[in-house]
Every structure is written in structure tokens, then in C-alpha cells.
N, C-alpha and C positions, 0 to 999 in steps of 0.2 A: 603738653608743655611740662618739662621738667620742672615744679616749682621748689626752689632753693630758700627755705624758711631762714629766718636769724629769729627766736626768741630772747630778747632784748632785756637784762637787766634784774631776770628774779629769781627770786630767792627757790632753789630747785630742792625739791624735796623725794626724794627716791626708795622707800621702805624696803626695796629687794636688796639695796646693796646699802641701805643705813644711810642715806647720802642727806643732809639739811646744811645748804651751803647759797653762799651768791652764786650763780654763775649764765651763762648763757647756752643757750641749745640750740645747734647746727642740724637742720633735716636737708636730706637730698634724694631721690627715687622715693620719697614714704617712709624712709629708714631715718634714724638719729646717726647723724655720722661726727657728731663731736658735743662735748659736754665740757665747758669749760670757759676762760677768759678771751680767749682768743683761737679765731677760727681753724680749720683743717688746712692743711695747703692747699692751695687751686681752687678753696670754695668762693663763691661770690655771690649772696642772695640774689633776690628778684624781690622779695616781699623783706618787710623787717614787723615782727609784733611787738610791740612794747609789753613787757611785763613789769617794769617799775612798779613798786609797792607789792604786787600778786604772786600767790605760788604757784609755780610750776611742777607740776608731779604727774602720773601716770594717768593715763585716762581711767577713770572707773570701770570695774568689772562687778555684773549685777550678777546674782545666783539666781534672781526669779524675777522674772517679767512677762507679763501675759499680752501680746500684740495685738488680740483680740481677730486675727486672721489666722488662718480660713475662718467665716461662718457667723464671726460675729460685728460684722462692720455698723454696725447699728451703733455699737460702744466705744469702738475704735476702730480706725485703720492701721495699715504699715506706716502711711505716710505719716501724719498725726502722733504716733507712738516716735518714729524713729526722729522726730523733730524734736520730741519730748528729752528723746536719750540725751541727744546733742545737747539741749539748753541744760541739760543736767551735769553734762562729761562724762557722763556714760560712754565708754566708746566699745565694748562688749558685754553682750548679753546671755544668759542660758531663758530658753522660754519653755514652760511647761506643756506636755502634750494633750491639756483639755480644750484643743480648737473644738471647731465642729467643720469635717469628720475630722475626730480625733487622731493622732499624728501615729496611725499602726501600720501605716501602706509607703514606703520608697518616694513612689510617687510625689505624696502630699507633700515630705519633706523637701526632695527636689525642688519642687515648687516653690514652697515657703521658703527656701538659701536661695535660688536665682531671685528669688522679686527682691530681697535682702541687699544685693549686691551692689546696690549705688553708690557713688564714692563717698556722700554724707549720710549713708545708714550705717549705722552700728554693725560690728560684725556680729552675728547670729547664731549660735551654737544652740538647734534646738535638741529636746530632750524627750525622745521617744518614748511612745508607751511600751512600757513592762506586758499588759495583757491586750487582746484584742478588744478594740471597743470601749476600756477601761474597766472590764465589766468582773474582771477576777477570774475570766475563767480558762481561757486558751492563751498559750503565750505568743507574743507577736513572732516575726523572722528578725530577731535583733541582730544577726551580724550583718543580711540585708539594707536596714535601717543604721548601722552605723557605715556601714559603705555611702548610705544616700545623706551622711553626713549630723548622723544623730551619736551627742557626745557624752549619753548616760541614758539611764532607762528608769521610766518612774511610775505612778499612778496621777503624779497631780497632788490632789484631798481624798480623792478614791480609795476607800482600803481592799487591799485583798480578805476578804473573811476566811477561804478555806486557806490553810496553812498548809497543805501538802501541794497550793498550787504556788506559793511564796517562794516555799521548798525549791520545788523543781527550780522556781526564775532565778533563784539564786546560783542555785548551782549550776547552769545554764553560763547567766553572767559570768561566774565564777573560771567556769571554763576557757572565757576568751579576755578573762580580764574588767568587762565591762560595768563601769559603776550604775551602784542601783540606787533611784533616790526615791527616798521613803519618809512618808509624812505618816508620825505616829498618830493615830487618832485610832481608839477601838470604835465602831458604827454602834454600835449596840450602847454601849453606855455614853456616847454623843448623839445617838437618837432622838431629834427633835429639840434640842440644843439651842442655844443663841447665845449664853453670856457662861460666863465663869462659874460654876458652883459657889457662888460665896452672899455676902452678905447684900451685895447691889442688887444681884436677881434675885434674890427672897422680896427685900424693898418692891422691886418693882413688879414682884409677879412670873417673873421671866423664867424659861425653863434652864437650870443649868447643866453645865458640862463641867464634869470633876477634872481634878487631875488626873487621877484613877484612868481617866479614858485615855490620856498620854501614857503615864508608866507602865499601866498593863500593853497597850500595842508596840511600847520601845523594848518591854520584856521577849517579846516574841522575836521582834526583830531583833535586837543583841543575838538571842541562844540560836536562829538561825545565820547568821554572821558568822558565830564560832563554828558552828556543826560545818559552814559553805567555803569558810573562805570570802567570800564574797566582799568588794570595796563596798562598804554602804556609806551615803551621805545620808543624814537625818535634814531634811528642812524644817525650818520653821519651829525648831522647838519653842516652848512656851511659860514653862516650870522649872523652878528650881530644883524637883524632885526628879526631873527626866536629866537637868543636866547634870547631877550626881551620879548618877544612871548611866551615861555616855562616861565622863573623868574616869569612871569605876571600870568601865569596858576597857576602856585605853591602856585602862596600865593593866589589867592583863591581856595583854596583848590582844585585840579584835580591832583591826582597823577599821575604824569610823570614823570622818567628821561630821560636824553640825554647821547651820548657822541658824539667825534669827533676824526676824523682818524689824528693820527700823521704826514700824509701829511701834513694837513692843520693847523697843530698848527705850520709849520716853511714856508712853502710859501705861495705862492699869485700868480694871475695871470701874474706877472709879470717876475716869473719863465718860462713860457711855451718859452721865449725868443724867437729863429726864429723855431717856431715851434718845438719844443722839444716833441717828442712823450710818453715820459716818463713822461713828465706833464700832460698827458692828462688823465683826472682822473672823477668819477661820485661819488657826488657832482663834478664841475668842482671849481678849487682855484678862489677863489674871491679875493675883493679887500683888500688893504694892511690893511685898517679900519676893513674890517672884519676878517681877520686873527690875528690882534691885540686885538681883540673884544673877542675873540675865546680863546687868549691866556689868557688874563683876565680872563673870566669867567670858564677857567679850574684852574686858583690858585684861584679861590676864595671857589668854589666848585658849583658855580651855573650848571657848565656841570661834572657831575656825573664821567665819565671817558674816558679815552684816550686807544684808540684801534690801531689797525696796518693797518685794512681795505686789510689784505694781499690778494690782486689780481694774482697769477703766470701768465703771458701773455708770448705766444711761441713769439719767436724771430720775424716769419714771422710776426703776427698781430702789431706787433712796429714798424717796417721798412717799414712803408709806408706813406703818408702823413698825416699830424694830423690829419685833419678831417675825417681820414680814420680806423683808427689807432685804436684797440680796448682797450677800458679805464682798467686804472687797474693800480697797482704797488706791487712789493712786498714789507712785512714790517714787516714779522714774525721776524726776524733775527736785525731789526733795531730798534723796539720798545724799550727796554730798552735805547740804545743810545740816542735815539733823547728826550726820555724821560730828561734825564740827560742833556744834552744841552739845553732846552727848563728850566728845573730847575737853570742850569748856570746862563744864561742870564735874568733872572727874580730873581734870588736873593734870588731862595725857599729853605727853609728845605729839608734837601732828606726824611724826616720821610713825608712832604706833598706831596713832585712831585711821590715817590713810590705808595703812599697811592689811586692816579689816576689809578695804573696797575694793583694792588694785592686788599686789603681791598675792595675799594671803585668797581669796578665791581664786585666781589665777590657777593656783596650785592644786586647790580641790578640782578644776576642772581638768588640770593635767596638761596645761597650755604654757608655753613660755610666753608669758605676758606680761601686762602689768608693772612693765620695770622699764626706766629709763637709760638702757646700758646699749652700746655705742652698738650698729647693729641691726639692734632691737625695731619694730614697726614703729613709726612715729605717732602711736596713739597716746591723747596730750590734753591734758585738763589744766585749763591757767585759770584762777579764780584770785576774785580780791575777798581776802578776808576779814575786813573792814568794813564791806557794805552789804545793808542786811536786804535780806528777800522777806517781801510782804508775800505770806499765798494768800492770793486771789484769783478768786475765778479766771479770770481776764489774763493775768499773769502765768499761768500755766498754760503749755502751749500741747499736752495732751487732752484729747477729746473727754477724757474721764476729771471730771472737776470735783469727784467724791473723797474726800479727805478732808480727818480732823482737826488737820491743824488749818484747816482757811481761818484767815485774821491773823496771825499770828504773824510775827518777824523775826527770820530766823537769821542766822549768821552765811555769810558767803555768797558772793554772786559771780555766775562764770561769764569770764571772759572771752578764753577762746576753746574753743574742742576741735582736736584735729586728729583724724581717721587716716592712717596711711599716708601722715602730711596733708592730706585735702582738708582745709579748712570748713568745716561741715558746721560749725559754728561762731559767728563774730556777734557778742553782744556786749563788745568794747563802749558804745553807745545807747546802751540802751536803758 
């Protein structure tokens, strides 16, 4: 059945084309075929959603979400994650290639896009491994893997150690265009790691991780960028001193962007409190300077976009001691919120703090998405933002209940999420 939406009455907020206005949104086949006060010629809903009071804007695009398929259903599943995206407005995802087996064979990918393909799952844009195995040492068949529908080529948290094998990936990449995402962390100087180099993990005994171990592995990666050519995305940065690092690259010319995981645009090491295992996160939260640093340069635009970094961790791997404790949080389900709080207290336009979720990752993944323009797939986040979300266990509808912020009430509750027009989420009542 063709379903003819009418989005009724809100306030539409569009960051690709600058749009913050009243108006109403006309879908028909899954596409948006009118934006405005009055319908298209010949349209005639079947469905009508009230948006009265709520914003209408582009459905969310996440840079990092782990599905926890293949391998690891113990933590998650498809089902369970992609429920997650929905109640969130996630309506696209990039997922990192640390399945088990790791995402270096066609196949696997195949796999993981067909079972993706429900009318209420997000769409899925996973991200091939860079080496075989993750292991740094043979490079996968990426233009294979990007046939079998892999949309960049990565390690994950995995580093490459030998640099002449970085080399080759890049140049490699380089050759077909294909981006490389790279999470700076040097192994050797985050060897055996848990928290921050700074004054918490002294307190607490805990082994730290300097900065040192981000700038020196963004050093390598930068001066092979310039030597390669190569598009690099930095995820997850974590320091002020790496995103001086990246600003510096940019203007002479190395194309790079970054983002940063919505952990760490609201705390700091001074979260992980008496050992809080639900802090315990890779990047680990640095200091209050660089969380500050962080939050700067995501309203300015120097950091590209704000991710979820959704990690699902089982009960047992959190309930043990911090340094024990396997890093992670979820954040499908919280993205938008924190987004909005994070725009609160910085005093932003919601057409710019949106424009970090939807628009602006859109573009790093090289997708025409994220924009509400006539056309376009009807992928559609309607949220009231007036009504706050308690996280709680219970209330998050991903299998991974590990995050810091449980207790906490944050801003924003979604209304509707609609995937290709298929309303993949009504939680108008709930």
C-alpha cells in the first residue's frame, strides 16, 4: 500500500537548506513530495501525524553504532539495536567492522545489508575493515567490500602499529577514492590504560592514558594523508591538543574530518567518580579543558559531527571493577537528547546543534541525506521538545542498559521516526 503521510502542523527544521519555519510535510512512495502550507496537487493522505508543539527535521545520521551482529548477540541484536535507532530518530547508521568475524569478507557484509533491510530498520551503511582480521597486517579486498556495500574502511580501536602497512591502506584507498576511518590512539603508550592521564586516575590508582597517545598516532596519520592523498575521517577524537591538530591540518590543505562521541561532549574524567563503570569508555573522558575544547569546536564546526559511539555491553562485563570492566556505552537512543542539551547550554540555534546529527555527517559519509528537500527519502524525526526522557533501564528499548547518564532527565522525546515514509516508530503515546 502506498502510504500518503500529512505531517501536521510543526514547526520544520531543516539544517541542509537553513529551513526553521511552520510548516507541514507531504510524503508519497517514501519520498517528501511537498513542504509547506498547503498540499501538492492530486495528494490525498491515508494517515495524518500531528506534530503540533514538535520539530520536524531530518531523521538522524549516527557515524558509530556497534549492532553487536555477527557474533555477539549475547549484547545485542539487529532486532533490539534497530528498535533502539527508531526510538531514538536514528533513521541512518555507519557500524564499525569489530563484529566477530570481523567485516573483511563480501560475504559477511551481504549478510549484515540483507537482514538490515526491514521497512523499520535503519538504513545501514557498514564500514569495512581496512586489514584482514583487524590485526594490521594484510590489507582486506576493499573495492570488493565496497561493491558488497561497505561505505569507508576502518580499524574500529584497533591500531595499525607498522606504518608502512597504514602506508600502503592508504594509498590503496587513495587510489579509488575510498575513505579511511581512523581512530587515533598510539597501542604502546595506551597499553593497559583505563582512564585519562590526569589527576582522577592518580586518586584512584588507575593506569592512565595521556594525550600523548592521541597526538602522536593523529601525527602519523595527518603526514600520511598528505604523503596519500587519502580522504581520512578521524573518529572519536577526545583532546583539545588533537583537535588543534586536525583545524591545523585543514588549512593546509589535508582533507580530514573528525567527529566526537556524545559522551564526551557532556563529561569529563571527573565523571568516572568512585569508579563508575559506566564511565569507563575508549577514547577514555579527559579533562574538563578538553571536554570544553570539544564542545567549542563542535558549535563552531571545526569537528564535523556528533556520534552516539553506541557500545551495548552485557550486564556481567560492567559489574566488575573499572579496570576490569569492558569499555563501551550505549547512546543510540540518547543522541538526539544530549544533542539538545549540549545546544541548551551553549545557547545554539537548533537549525545548527541538528545540523551535527543529520546534514553535517550525511556529508562525511558522502550520502545525500539528512535534508528535508522535496525529493529527498522521507527519512523523519518528529520530537517534542518540551518533554524530558528519564534514562532508565526500562526506558531504553536497546539490549545494552550501560550508560552514564541512567537517572538523569534529559530534554526531547521522539514522537515519530519514519524510514522511507514507513512509520518505523509511533511513540505519540507513550
Amino acid at each position: 500500500m502506498n502510504m500518503r503521510i500529512h505531517i501536521k502542523g510543526g514547526r520544520v527544521i531543516d539544517p541542509a537548506s537553513n529551513t526553521d519555519r511552520e510548516a507541514d510535510l507531504f510524503i508519497a512512495n517514501g519520498k517528501i513530495v511537498g513542504v509547506g502550507d498547503t498540499a501538492p496537487a492530486g495528494f490525498e493522505s491515508n494517515s495524518i501525524l500531528d506534530a503540533t508543539g514538535c520539530i520536524v527535521c531530518p531523521g538522524l545520521v549516527d557515524l558509530s553504532a556497534r549492532l553487536r551482529e555477527p557474533g555477539y548477540e549475547y549484547k545485542a541484536t539487529l532486532e533490539s539495536e534497530m528498535a533502539a535507532a527508531a526510538a531514538g530518530g536514528v533513521t541512518r547508521l555507519a557500524c564499525p567492522p569489530d563484529t566477530d568475524p570481523v567485516l573483511d569478507e563480501p560475504g559477511l557484509v551481504e549478510m549484515l545489508t540483507h537482514r538490515a533491510r526491514l521497512p523499520e530498520f535503519a538504513h545501514v551503511h557498514p564500514v569495512g575493515a581496512l586489514t584482514v582480521q583487524l590485526e594490521g597486517k594484510a590489507l582486506t579486498e576493499m573495492a570488493e567490500l565496497h561493491e558488497a556495500g561497505c561505505i569507508a574502511f576502518g580499524q574500529a580501536n584497533r591500531a595499525i602499529v607498522d606504518t608502512q602497512v597504514l602506508l600502503r591502506a592508504m594509498q590503496y584507498a587513495a587510489t579509488f577514492d575510498f575513505p579511511v576511518w581512523l581512530q587515533a590512539q598510539d597501542p604502546f603508550l595506551a597499553k593497559k590504560g583505563v582512564a585519562h592521564d590526569g589527576e582522577v586516575a592518580a586518586r584512584l590508582g588507575l593506569v592512565g592514558i595521556p594525550v600523548a597517545a592521541e597526538t602522536i598516532a593523529l601525527a602519523t596519520i595527518l603526514h600520511l594523508a598528505r604523503e596519500t592523498g587519502a580522504r581520512v575521517h578521524l573518529t572519536r577524537i577526545s583532546s583539545a591538543a588533537g583537535l588543534e591538530m586536525i583545524v591545523a591540518a585543514r588549512a593546509a590543505g589535508i582533507a580530514v574530518t573528525c567527529d566526537i562521541s556524545a559522551h564526551h561532549l557532556h563529561l569529563s574524567e571527573m565523571d568516572i567518580g568512585f569508579f563508575n563503570a559506566h564511565a569507563r569508555l575508549d577514547p577514555p573522558l579527559r579533562s574538563q579543558r578538553d571536554r570544553d575544547a570539544l564542545r567549542a569546536g563542535l558549535a563552531s564546526g571545526a569537528i564535523n559531527a556528533l556520534c552516539s559511539d553506541h557500545t551495548p555491553v552485557d550486564d556481567d562485563a560492567k559489574q566488575t571493577p573499572f579496570d576490569e570492566a569492558e569499555p563501551g556505552a550505549t547512546g543510540l537512543e540518547l543522541l538526539l537528547p544530549l544533542t539538545l542539551k549540549w545546544a541548551q547550554e551553549m545557547k545554539l540555534p537548533l537549525v545548527t546543534a541538528l545540523a551535527r546529527v543529520t546534514s553535517d555527517p550525511a556529508r562525511v559519509l558522502g550520502l545525500d541525506a539528512g535534508q528535508l528537500a522535496i525529493g529527498a527519502a522521507a527519512d523523519i524525526c518528529v520530537f517534542d521538545p518540551r518533554a524530558g526522557f528519564v534514562v532508565t533501564r526500562d526506558a531504553l528499548r536497546s539490549q545494552g542498559k550501560n550508560t552514564p547518564f541512567l537517572g538523569l532527565e534529559l530534554p526531547g522525546r521522539v514522537r515519530y521516526t519514519l524510514i522511507d515514509g514507513h512509520l518505523a516508530h509511533d511513540g505519540a503515546w507513550g
